[in-house]
C-alpha positions as CSV (number, residue, x, y, z in Angstrom):
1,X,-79.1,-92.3,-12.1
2,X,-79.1,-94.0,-8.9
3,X,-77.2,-97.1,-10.4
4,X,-74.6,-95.0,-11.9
5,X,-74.2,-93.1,-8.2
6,X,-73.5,-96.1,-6.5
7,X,-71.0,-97.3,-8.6
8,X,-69.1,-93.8,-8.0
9,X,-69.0,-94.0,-4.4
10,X,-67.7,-97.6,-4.7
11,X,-64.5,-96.8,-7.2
12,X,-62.1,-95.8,-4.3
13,X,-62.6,-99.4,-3.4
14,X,-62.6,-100.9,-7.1
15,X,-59.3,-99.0,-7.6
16,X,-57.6,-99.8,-4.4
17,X,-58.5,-103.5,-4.9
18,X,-57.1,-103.9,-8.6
19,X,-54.0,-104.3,-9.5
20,X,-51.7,-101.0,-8.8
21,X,-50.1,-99.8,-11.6
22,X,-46.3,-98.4,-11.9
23,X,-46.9,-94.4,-12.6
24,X,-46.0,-91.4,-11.3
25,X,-46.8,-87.4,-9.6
26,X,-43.5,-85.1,-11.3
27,X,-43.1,-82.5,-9.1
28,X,-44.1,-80.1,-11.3
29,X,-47.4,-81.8,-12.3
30,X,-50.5,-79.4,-12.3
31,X,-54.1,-81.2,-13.0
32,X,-55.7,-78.7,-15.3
33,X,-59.1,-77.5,-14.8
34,X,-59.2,-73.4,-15.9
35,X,-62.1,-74.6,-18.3
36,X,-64.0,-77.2,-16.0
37,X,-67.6,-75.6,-14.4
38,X,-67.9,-76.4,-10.4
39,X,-69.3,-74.6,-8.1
40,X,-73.1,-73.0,-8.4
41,X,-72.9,-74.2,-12.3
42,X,-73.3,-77.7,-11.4
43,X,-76.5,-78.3,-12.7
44,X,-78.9,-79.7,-9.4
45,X,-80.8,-83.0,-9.5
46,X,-78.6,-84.3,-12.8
47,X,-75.2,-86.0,-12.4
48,X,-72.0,-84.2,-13.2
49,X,-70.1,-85.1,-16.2
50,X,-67.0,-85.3,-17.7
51,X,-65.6,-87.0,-20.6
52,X,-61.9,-88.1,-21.4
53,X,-60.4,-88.8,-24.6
54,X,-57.7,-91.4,-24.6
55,X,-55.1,-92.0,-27.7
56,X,-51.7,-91.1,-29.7
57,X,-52.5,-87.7,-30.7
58,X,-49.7,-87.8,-33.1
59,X,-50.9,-85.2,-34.4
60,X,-54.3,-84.5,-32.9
61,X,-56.4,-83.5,-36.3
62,X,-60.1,-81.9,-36.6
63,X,-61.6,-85.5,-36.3
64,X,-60.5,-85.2,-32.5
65,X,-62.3,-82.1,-31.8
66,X,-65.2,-83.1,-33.7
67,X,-65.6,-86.2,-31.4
68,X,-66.0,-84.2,-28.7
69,X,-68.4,-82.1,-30.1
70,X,-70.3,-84.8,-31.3
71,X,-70.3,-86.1,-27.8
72,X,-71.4,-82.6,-26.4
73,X,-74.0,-82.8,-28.7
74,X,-75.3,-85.8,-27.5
75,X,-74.8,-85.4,-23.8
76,X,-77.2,-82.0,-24.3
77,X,-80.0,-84.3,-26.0
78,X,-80.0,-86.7,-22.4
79,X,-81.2,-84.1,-19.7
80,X,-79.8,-87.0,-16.8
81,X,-76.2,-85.5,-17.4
82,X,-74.5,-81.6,-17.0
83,X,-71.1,-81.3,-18.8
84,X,-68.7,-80.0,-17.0
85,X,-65.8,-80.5,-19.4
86,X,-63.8,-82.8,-21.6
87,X,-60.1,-83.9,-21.5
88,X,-57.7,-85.3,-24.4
89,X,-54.9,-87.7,-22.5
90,X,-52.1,-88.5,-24.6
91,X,-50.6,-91.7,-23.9
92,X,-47.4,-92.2,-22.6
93,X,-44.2,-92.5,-25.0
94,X,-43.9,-95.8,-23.7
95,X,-46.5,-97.2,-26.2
96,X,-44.3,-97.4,-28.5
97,X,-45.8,-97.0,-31.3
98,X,-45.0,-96.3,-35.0
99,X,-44.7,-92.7,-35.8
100,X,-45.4,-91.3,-32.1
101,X,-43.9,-88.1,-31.9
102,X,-42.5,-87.4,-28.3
103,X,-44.7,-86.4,-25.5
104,X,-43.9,-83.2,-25.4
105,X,-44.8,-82.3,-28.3
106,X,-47.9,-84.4,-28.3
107,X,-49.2,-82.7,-25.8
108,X,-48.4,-79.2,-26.7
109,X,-50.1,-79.7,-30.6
110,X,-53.2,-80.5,-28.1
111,X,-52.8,-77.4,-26.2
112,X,-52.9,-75.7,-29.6
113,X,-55.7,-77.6,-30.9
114,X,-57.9,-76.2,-27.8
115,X,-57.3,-73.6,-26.9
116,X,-60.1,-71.4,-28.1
117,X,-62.3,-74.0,-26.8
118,X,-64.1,-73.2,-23.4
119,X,-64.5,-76.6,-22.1
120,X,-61.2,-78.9,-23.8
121,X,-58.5,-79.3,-21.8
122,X,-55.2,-81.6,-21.8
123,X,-54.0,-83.9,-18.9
124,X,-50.3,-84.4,-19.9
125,X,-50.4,-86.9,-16.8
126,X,-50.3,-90.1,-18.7
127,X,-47.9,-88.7,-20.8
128,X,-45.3,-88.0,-18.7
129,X,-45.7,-91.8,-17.2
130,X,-42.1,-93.5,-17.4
131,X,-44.7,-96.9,-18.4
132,X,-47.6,-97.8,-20.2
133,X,-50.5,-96.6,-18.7
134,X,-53.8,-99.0,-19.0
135,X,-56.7,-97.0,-20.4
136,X,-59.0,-98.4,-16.6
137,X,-55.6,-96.6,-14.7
138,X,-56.2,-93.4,-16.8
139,X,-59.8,-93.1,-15.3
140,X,-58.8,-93.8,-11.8
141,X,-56.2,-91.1,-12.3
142,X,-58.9,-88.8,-13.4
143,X,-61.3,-90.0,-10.6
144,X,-58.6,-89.4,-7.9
145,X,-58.3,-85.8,-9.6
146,X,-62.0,-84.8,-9.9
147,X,-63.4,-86.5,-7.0
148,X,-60.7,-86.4,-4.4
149,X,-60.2,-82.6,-4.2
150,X,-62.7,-80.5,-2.1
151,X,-62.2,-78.0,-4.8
152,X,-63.9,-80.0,-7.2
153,X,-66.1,-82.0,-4.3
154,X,-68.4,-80.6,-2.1
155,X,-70.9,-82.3,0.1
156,X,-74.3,-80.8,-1.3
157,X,-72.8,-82.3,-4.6
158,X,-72.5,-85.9,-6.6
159,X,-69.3,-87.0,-7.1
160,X,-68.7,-86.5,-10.7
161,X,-69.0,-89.2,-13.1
162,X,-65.8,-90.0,-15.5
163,X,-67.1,-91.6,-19.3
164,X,-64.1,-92.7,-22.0
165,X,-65.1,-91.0,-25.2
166,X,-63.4,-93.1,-28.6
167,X,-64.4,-94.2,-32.0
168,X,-65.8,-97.4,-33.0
169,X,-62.9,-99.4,-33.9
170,X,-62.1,-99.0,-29.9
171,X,-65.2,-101.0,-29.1
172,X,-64.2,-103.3,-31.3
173,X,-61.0,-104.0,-30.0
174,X,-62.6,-105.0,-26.8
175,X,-63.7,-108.5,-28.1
176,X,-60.1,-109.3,-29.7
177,X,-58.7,-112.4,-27.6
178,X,-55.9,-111.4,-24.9
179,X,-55.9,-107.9,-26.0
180,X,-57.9,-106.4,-23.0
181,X,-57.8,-107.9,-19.3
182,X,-61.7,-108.9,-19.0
183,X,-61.5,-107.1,-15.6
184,X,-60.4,-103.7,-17.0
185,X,-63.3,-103.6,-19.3
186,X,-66.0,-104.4,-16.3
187,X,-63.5,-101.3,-14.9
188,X,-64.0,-99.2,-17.8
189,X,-67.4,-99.9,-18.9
190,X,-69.2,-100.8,-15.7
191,X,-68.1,-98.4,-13.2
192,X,-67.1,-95.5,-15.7
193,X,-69.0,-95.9,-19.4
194,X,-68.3,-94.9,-22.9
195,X,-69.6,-92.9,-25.4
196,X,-68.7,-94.4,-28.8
197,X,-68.6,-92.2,-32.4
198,X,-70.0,-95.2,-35.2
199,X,-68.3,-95.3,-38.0
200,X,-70.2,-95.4,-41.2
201,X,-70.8,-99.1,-41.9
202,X,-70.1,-100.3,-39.1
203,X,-73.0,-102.1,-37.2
204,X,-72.0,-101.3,-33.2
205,X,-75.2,-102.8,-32.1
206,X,-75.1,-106.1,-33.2
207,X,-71.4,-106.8,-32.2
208,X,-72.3,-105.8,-28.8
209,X,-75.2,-108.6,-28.7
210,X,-72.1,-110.7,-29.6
211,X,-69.9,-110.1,-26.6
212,X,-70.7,-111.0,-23.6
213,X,-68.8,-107.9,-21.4
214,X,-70.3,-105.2,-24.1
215,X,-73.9,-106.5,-23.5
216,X,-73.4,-107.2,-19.8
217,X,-72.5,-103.4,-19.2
218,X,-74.7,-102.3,-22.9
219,X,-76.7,-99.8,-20.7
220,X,-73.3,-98.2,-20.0
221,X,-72.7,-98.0,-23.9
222,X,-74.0,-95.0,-25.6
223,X,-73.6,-94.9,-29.4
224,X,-73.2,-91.6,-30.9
225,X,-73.9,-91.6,-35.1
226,X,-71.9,-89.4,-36.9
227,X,-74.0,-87.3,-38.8
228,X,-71.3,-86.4,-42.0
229,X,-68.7,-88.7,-42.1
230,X,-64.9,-88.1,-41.7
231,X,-61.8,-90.8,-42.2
232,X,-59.2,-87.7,-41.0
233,X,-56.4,-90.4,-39.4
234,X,-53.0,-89.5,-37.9
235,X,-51.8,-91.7,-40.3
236,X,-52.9,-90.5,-43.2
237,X,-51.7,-87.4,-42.0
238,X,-47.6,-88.2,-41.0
239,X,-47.9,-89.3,-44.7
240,X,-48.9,-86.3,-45.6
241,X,-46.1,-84.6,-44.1
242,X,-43.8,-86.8,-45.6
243,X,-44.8,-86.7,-48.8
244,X,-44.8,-82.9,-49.1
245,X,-48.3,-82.7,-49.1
246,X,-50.6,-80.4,-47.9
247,X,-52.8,-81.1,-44.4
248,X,-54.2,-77.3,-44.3
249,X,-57.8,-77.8,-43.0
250,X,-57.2,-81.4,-41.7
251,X,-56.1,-80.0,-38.3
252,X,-56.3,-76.9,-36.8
253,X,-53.8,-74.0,-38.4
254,X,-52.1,-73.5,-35.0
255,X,-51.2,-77.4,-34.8
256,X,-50.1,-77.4,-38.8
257,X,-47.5,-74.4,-38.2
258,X,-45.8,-76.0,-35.1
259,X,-45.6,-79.8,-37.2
260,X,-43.9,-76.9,-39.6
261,X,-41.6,-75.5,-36.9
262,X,-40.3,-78.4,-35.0
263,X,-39.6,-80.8,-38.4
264,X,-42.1,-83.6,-37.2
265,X,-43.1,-86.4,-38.9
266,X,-40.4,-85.6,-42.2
């Protein structure tokens, strides 16, 4: 716990030092926390928690959700830690990427997807960003948001801790050459953490002992198995969609009658 603390109260200065990226405040921008517990409901004597959920999200399916339940699940079993909430941040439409639907609409089939949950919430910040927003930028958005409001902060408290929540494949990207700034990983894993969703087959723990930044930071690495396996992709399901196909039970209903609605991914 204490080693975890102390790199908290030192992010200001990590942030302020690194490179500063090009993003933006709109006017009209409202951090969301309805869903998040402060207050008396911070557990005492454990740290704070919250976990955020990078990616495309185009469209969010049930494999989304489940990750985060999968997390919650785990982060019950480790006594050290009190959830306070979860976020999904859909990356900006500057990414560029095959088949991303605009932001808008990424974010609000994310809306949909949780709203009967009482502890998911959306941050259409990076999505609004005019540019690319590094996944180490995202967290120190989210650490400027949950740790530099008194509403959220208040002296008989820890600041709350921030861990990136993704599926294997992510981790893996980490030791592809030139893909990732070495720096932003110490960023993301060292000062922040991830909790990682194996994939079936894939052996997590022996390509950390490969890389030298995953085992450096491998205490900051916690792997989460998935119990019952699911291949759900976004992909799989903008085919889907093309094809005519049905994607009823892939995502939630509410997400699967605005797709209908707005004519995405025809």
């Amino acid at each position: 716990m204490s080693s975890i603390s102390t790199h908290a109260t030192s992010l200001a200065a990590v942030a302020a030092a690194r490179e500063t990226p090009h993003s933006t405040y709109p006017d009209d921008y409202v951090f969301p926390k309805d869903k998040l517990k402060r207050g008396m409901e911070l557990c005492p004597g454990v740290i704070p928690l919250v976990i955020v959920a990078c990616g495309s999200y185009s469209p969010v399916t049930n494999l989304h959700l489940r990750m985060f339940e999968m997390a919650r699940d785990y982060i019950n079993d480790h006594p050290q830690f009190c959830l306070l909430g979860g976020y999904f941040s859909p990356v900006s439409d500057a990414y560029n990427k095959p088949g991303l639907a605009a932001w808008n609409h990424r974010v609000r089939m994310c809306e949909l997807a949780v709203a009967d949950s009482d502890w998911l919430m959306v941050d259409p910040w990076e999505s609004r960003q005019p540019e690319y927003q590094r996944t180490a930028w995202v967290l120190d958005h989210f650490d400027r948001m949950l740790n530099g409001q008194s509403t959220f902060t208040e002296r008989s408290h820890p600041r709350i801790h921030i861990m990136l929540l993704a599926g294997g494949d992510l981790i893996q990207s980490f030791a592809v050459p030139n893909l990732w700034k070495e720096s932003d990983l110490d960023h993301i894993i060292g000062d922040f953490g991830c909790l990682i969703i194996e994939r079936s087959g894939a052996d997590l723990t022996e390509f950390m002992l490969q890389s030298d930044v995953l085992y450096r930071h491998r205490k900051n690495i916690h792997l989460i198995q998935q119990h019952i396996n699911n291949d759900i992709s976004s992909t799989k399901i903008r085919l889907f969609v093309k094809r005519r196909l049905s994607i009823k039970y892939l995502l939630p209903d509410s997400v699967v009658k605005y797709i209908g609605e707005q004519g995405l991914y025809q």
